[in-house]
C-alpha positions as CSV (number, residue, x, y, z in Angstrom):
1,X,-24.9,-15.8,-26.5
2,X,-27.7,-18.7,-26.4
3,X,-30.4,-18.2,-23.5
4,X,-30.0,-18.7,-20.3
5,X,-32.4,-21.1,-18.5
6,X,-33.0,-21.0,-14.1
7,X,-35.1,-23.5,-12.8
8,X,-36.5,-24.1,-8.8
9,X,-37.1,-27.0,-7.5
10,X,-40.4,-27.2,-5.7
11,X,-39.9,-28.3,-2.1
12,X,-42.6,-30.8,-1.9
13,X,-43.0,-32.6,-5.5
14,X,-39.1,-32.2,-6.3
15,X,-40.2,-30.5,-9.8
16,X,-37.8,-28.6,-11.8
17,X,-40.2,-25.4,-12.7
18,X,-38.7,-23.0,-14.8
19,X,-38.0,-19.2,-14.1
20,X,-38.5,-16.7,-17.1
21,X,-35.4,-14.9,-18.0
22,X,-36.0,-11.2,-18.3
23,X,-35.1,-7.8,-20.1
24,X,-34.3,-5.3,-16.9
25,X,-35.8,-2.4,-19.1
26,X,-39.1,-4.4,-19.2
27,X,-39.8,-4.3,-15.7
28,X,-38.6,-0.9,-14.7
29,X,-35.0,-1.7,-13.7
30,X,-32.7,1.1,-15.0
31,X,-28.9,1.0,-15.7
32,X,-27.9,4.4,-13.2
33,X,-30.4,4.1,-10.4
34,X,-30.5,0.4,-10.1
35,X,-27.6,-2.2,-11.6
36,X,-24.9,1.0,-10.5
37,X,-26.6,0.8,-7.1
38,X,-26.4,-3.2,-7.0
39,X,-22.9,-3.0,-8.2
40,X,-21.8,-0.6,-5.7
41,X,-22.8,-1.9,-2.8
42,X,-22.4,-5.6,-3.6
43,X,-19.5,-5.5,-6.3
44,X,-18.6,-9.2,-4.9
45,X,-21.6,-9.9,-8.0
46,X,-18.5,-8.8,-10.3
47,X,-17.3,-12.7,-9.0
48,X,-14.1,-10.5,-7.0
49,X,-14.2,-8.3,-3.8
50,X,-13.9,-5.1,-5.2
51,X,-13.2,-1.3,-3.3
52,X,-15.9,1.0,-5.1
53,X,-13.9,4.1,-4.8
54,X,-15.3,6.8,-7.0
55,X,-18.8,6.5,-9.2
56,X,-20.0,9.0,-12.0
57,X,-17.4,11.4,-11.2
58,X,-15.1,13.3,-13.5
59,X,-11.8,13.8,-12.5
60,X,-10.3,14.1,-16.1
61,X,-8.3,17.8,-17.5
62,X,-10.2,18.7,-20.9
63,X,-13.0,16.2,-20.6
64,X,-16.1,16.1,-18.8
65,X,-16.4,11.9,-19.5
66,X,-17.5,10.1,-16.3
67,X,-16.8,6.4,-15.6
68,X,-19.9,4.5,-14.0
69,X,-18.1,3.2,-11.2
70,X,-14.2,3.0,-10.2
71,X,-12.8,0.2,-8.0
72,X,-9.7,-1.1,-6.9
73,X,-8.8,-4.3,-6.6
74,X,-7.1,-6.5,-3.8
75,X,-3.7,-6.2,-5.5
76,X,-4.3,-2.1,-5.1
77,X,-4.6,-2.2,-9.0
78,X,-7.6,0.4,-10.8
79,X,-10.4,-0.8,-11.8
80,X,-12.9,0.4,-14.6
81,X,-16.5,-0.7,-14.2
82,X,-18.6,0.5,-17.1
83,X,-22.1,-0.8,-17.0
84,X,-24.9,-1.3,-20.1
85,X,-28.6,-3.0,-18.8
86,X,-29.5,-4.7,-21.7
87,X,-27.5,-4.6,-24.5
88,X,-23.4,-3.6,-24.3
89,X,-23.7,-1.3,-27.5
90,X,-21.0,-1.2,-30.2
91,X,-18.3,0.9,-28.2
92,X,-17.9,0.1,-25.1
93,X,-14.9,-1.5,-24.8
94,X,-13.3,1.6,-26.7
95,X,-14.8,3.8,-23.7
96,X,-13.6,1.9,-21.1
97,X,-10.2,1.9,-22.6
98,X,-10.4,5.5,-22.7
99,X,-11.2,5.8,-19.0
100,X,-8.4,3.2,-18.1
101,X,-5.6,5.2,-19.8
102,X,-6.6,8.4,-17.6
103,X,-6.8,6.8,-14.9
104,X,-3.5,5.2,-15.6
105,X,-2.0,9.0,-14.4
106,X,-3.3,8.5,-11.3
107,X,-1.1,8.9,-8.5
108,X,-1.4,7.6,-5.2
109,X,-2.3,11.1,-3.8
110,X,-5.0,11.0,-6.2
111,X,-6.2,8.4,-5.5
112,X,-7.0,9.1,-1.8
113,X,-8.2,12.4,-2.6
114,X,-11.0,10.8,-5.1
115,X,-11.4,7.9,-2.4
116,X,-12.0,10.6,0.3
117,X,-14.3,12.4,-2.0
118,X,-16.5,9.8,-2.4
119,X,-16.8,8.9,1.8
120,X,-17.6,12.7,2.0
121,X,-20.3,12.2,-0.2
122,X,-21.6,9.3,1.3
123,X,-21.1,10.8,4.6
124,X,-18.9,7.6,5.7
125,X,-16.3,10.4,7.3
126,X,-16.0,13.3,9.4
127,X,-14.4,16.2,8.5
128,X,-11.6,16.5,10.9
129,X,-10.5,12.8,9.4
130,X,-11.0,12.4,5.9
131,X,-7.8,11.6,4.2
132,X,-6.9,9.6,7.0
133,X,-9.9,7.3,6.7
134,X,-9.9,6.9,3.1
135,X,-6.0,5.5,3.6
136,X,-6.9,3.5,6.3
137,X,-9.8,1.4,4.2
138,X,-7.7,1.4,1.2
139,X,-4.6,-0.2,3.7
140,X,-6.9,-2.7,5.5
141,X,-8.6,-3.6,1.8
142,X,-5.4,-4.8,0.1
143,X,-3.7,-7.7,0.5
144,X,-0.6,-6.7,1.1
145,X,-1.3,-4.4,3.7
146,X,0.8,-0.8,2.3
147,X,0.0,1.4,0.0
148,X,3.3,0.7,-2.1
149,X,1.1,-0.8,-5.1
150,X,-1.7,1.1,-5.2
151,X,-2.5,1.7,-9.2
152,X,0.4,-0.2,-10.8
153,X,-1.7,-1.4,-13.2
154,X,-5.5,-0.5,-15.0
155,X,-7.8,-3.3,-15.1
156,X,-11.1,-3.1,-17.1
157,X,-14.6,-5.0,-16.4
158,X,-18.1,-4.4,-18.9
159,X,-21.0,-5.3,-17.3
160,X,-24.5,-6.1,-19.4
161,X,-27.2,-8.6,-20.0
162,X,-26.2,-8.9,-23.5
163,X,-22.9,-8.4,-25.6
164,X,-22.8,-7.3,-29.2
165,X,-20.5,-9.7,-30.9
166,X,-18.2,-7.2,-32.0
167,X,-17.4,-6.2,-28.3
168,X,-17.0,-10.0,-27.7
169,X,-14.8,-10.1,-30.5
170,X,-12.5,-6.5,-29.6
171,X,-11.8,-7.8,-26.5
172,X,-11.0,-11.4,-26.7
173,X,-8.6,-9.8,-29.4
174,X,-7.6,-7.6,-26.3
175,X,-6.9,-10.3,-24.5
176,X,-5.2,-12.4,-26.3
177,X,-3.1,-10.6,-28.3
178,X,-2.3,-8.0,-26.1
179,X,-3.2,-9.5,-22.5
180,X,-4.9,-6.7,-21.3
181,X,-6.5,-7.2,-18.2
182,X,-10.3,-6.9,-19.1
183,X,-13.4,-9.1,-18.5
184,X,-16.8,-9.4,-19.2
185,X,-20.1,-10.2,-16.9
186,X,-22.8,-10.9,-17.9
187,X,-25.9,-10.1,-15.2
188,X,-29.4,-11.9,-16.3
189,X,-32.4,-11.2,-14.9
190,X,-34.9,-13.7,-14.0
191,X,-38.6,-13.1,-13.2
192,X,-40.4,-16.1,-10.9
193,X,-44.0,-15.3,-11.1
194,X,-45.5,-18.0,-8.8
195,X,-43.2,-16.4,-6.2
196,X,-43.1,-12.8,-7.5
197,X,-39.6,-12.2,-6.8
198,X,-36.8,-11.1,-9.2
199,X,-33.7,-13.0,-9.7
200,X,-30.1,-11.9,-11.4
201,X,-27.6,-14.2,-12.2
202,X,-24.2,-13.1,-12.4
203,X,-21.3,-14.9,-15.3
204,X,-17.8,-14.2,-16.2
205,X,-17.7,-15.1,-20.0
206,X,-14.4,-13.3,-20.8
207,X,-11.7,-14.4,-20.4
208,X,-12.8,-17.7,-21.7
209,X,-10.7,-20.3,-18.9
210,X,-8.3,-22.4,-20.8
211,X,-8.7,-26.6,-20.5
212,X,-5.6,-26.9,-19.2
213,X,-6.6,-24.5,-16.4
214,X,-9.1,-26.7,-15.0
215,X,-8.0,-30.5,-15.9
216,X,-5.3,-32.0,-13.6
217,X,-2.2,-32.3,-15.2
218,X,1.2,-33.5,-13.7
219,X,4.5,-31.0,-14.0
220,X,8.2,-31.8,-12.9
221,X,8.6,-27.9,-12.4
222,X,7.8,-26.3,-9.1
223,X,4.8,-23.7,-8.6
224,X,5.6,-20.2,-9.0
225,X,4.1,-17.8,-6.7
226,X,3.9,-13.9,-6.7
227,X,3.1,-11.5,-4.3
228,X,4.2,-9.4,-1.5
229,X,6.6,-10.2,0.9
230,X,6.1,-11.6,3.8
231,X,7.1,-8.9,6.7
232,X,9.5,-10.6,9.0
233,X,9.3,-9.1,12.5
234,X,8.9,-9.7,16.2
235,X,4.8,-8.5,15.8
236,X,4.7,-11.5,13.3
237,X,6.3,-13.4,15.1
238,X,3.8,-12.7,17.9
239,X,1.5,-13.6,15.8
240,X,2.6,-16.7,14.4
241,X,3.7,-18.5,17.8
242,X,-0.4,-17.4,19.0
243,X,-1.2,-19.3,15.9
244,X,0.6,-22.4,16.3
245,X,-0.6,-22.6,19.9
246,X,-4.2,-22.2,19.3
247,X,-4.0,-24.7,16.7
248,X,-3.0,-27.2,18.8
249,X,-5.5,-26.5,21.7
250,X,-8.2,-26.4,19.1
251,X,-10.3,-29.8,18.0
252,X,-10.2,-30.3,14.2
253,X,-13.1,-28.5,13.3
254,X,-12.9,-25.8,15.4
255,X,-9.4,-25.3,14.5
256,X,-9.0,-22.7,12.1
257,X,-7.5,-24.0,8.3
258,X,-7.1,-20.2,6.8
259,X,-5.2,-17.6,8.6
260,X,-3.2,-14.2,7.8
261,X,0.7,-14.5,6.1
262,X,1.4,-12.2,8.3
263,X,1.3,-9.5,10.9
264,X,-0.4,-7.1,8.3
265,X,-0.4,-3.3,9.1
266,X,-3.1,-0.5,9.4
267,X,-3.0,2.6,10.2
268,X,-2.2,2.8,13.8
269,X,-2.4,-1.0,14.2
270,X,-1.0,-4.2,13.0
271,X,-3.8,-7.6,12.8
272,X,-3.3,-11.0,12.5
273,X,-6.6,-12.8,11.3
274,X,-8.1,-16.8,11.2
275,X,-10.8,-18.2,9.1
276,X,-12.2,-21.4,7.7
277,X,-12.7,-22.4,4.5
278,X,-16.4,-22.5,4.3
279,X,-17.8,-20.2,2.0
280,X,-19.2,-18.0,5.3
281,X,-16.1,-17.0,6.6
282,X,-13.6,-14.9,4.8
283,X,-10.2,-12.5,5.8
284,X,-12.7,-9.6,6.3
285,X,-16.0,-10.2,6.1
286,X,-16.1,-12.7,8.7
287,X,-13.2,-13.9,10.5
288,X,-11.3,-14.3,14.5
289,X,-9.5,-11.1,14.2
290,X,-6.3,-9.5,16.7
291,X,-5.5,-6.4,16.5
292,X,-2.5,-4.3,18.5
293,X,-2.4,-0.8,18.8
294,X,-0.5,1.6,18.7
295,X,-0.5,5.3,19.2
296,X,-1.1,6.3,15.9
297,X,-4.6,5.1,15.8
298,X,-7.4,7.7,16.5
299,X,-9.0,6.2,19.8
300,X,-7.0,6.7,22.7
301,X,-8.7,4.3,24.5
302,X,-7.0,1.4,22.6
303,X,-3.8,2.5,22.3
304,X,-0.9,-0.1,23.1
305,X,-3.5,-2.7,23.6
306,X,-4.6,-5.7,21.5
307,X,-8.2,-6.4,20.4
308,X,-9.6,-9.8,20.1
309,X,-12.8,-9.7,17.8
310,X,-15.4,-11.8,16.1
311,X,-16.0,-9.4,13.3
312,X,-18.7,-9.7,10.6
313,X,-20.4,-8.1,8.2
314,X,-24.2,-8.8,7.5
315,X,-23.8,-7.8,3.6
316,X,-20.6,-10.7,3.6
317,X,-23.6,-13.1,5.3
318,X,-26.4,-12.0,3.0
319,X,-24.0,-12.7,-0.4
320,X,-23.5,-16.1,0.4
321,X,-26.3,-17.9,1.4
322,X,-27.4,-16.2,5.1
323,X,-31.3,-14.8,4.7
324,X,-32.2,-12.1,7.1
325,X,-34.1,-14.6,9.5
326,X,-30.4,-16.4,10.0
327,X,-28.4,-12.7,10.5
328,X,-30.9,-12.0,13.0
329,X,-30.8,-15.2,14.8
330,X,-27.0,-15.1,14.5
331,X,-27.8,-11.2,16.4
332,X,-29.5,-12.0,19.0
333,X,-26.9,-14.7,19.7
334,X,-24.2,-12.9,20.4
335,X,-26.2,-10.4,21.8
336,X,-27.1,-12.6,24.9
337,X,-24.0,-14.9,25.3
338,X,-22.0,-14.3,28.1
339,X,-18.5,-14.3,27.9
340,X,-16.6,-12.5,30.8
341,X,-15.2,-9.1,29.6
342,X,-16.7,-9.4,25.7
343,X,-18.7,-6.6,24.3
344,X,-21.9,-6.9,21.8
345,X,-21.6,-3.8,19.1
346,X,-23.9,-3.3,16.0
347,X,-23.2,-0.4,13.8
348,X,-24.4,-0.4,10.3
349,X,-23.4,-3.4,8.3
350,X,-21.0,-4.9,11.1
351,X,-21.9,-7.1,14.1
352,X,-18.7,-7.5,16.5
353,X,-18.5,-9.2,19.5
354,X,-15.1,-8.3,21.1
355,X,-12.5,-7.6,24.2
356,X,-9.3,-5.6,24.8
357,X,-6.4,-6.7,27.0
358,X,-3.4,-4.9,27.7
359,X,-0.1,-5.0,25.9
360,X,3.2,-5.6,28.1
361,X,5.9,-5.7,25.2
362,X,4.7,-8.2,23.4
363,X,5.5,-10.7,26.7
364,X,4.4,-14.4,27.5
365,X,1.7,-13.1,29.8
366,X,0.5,-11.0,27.2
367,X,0.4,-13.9,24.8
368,X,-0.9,-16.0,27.0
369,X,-4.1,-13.7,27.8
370,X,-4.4,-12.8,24.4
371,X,-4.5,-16.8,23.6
372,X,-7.0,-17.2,26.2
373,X,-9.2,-15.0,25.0
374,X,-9.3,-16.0,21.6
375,X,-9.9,-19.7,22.4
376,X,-12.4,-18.7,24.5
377,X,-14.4,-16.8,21.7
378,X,-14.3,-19.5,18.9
379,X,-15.2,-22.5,21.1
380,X,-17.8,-20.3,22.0
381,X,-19.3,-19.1,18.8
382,X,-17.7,-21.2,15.9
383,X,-20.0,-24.0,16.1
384,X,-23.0,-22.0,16.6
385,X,-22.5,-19.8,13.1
386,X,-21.6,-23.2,11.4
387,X,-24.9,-25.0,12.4
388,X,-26.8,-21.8,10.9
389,X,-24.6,-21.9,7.7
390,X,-26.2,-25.5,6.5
């Protein structure tokens, strides 16, 4: 692998002006107590949204090996992360292999119990609802909504500055000849003196993407498309005449161009979510979202009601181009507007601005208000979070 080269352009002079690439041991950064830490709570640097749900933990009969950090996926499959700082050393791939065939075993009982061990530890549960939780953030993280395909299949992903070219070699061989599911990032560090502030720059260099993935080609065959299916019932169907309604009342860009297949479920509630295709917005991290609930949710106070929200999170924001200064502004924004039975919440990495109506079997009325509501909330705060996105 040649080096890599970052440059900045100077505001004023339009310079390019280089920016040194790095060795993270030569500045202090350390593989456990910083990269894990990076990954972990930003693993969208792995180029994927990723659910950390176990780090350094052994779980393993007859071995005390312990992976760096275990995701899954947002097809419910596993995935081994297994991190080096500077240099990948000869074995890893064989390591991670090894990890990915126990966790292969893994059943989906097991997987909630790890899951739930690892919001104990980082005191994201009470004790009255662990196993609970840990289902309900693995059910809202996946795309299909269910827990039917959790750990179907073991994916791998090394993570280091530099690759020796005999791990390069093992797993393009991997790849290829036995398409397992592995890929490589490289993270570079970058050191900007004149501004004294660190850089990392994150690239998927395995698997390599085939030319004919990328040029346009024409075919006479149709596309094939895999995935869940699509649930087929009167809450979608809720869902889906709301849509078609608010599309039309919308102005073009206002009028949301990404929105949920269907009415997907949670536990104790099924949501139906709209989004743009800006790089901003996204199904979860910052989207229109309704929500109705039922009684099997754990406030009482929501129950058979739906919940209209604009939901973000600030780490979403802060990955793709927001600085603090613009999450603050886009705070105290919501904070202060005034929209007639919507509520300002903070807590943690989440800002929501939101409102509950009641359910009255799923009638016009009720689709009506619920309508209402929504339009109400993106004509009042779509164009806003756009004008702070340029």
């Amino acid at each position: 692998m040649g080096k890599s080269t970052l440059y900045r352009v100077h505001p004023e002079s339009k310079i390019l002006q280089s920016v040194r690439e790095i060795n993270f041991a030569d500045f202090g950064f350390k593989e456990r107590f910083d990269i894990q830490e990076w990954i972990e709570s930003t693993p969208e640097v792995l180029g994927e949204e990723l659910l950390i749900i176990a780090k350094e933990k052994s779980y393993f009969e007859g071995t005390r090996e312990r992976p760096d950090l275990i995701a899954l996926d947002k097809m419910g499959n596993v995935v081994v992360i297994e991190l080096k700082r500077d240099d990948s050393g000869l074995n890893t791939e064989w390591q991670a292999i090894k990890y990915a065939s126990y966790w292969s075993k893994f059943k989906l009982d097991d997987i909630i119990e790890v899951y739930t061990d690892y919001l104990k530890r980082k005191a994201k549960v009470s004790s009255d609802s662990e196993e609970d939780v840990a289902s309900q953030k693995i059910t809202e993280f996946v795309n299909d909504g269910t827990l039917d395909n959790i750990n179907v299949k073991q994916r791998i992903i090394l993570v280091s500055h530099r690759y020796a070219r005999e791990v390069i070699s093992a797993v393009n061989w991997l790849i290829d000849s036995y398409k397992i599911d592995i890929k490589c990032i490289q993270l570079i560090p970058y050191y900007d003196s004149d501004k004294e502030a660190y850089y990392m720059q994150s690239n998927e260099i395995l698997p390599v993407i085939s030319v004919e993935g990328i040029i346009v080609s024409a075919s006479g065959h149709p596309e094939t498309r895999t995935g869940p299916v699509k649930k087929d019932d009167k809450v979608t169907h809720f869902f889906e005449s709301l849509r078609e309604e608010l599309l039309d009342r919308l102005d073009h860009d206002l009028r949301p161009d990404k929105y949920s297949r269907w009415a997907g479920v949670g536990t104790g509630y099924r949501y139906y979510h709209f989004w743009y295709s800006s790089e901003i917005w996204d199904n979860w991290g910052n989207s229109y979202k309704v929500w109705l609930f039922n009684k099997d949710y754990s406030d009482k106070e929501v129950w058979d009601k739906f919940g209209i929200y604009l939901d973000i999170s600030k780490k979403h924001l802060l990955t793709r181009g927001f600085t603090e200064e613009h999450v603050k502004k886009l705070q105290t924004f919501l904070k202060n507007i005034n929209l007639n039975g919507f509520e300002f919440k903070e807590e943690d990495d989440t800002i929501w601005l939101g409102t509950h109506i009641p359910n009255e079997q799923l009638s016009e009325k009720t689709r009506m208000a619920v309508l209402d509501k929504l339009e109400t909330l993106i004509r009042s705060t779509k164009e806003y979070i756009s004008k702070l996105s340029k």
